[in-house]
C-alpha positions in Angstrom: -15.7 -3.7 14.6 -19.6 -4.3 14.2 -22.0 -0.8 14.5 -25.6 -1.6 15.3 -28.0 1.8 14.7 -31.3 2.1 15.7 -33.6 2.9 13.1 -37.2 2.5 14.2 -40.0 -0.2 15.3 -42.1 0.7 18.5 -41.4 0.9 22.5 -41.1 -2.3 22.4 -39.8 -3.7 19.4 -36.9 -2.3 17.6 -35.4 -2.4 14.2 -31.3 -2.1 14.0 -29.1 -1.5 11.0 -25.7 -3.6 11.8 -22.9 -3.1 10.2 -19.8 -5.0 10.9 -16.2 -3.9 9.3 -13.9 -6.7 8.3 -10.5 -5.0 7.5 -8.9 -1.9 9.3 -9.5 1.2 10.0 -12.5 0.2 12.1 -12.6 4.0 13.4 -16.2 5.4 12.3 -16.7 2.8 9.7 -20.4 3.5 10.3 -20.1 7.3 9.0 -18.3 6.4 6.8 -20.3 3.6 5.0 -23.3 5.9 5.1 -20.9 9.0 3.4 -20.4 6.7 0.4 -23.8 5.6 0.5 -23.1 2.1 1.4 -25.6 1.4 4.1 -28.0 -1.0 2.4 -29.5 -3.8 3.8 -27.9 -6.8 2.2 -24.7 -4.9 1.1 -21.5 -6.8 1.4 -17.9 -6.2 0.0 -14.6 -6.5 1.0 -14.9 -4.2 3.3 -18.0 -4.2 4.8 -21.2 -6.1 6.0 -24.5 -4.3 6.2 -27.6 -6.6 7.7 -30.8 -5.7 9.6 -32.2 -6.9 12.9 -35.7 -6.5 13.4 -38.1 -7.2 16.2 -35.8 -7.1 19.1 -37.6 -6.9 22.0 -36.4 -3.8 23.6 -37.8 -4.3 27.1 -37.1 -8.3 27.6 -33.9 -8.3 26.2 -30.8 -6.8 26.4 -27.7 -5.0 24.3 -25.7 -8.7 24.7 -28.9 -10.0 23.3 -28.6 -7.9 20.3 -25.4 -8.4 19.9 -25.8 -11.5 19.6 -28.6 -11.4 17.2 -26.4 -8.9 15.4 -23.5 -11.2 15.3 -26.0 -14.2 14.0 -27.3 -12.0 11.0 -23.7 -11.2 9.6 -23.3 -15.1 9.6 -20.8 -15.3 12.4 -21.8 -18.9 13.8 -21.1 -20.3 9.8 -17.0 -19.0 10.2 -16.9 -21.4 13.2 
């Protein structure tokens, strides 16, 4: 399960906290990463991956697009 939050830039540009779960429960991982004060940028463990997007262009690109630039920042393409 991978969580993206918005949490600032312009109109145009925005900045996104990501966080992507790697074992179960997935429900709320978000909430509950940010409850035990987990949400860092650069935090890993074994349960959890925190990473930041930033400068997503809000207004030429799309959620797939941040997806994908979500996906790219936990390191996805390197599991391949």
């Amino acid at each position: 399960m991978i969580e993206i939050a918005n949490v600032g830039g312009t109109l145009e540009l925005g900045d996104y906290v990501v966080v992507l779960k790697k074992t179960p429960p997935f429900a709320g991982s978000l909430k509950a990463a940010w409850r035990k004060g987990r949400v860092q940028v650069g935090h890993e463990d074994e349960e959890i991956m925190v990473v930041g997007v930033e400068g997503h262009h809000r207004q030429k690109r799309g959620v797939y697009d941040l997806l994908y630039r979500a996906l790219k920042a936990c390191g996805l393409e390197a599991r391949l």
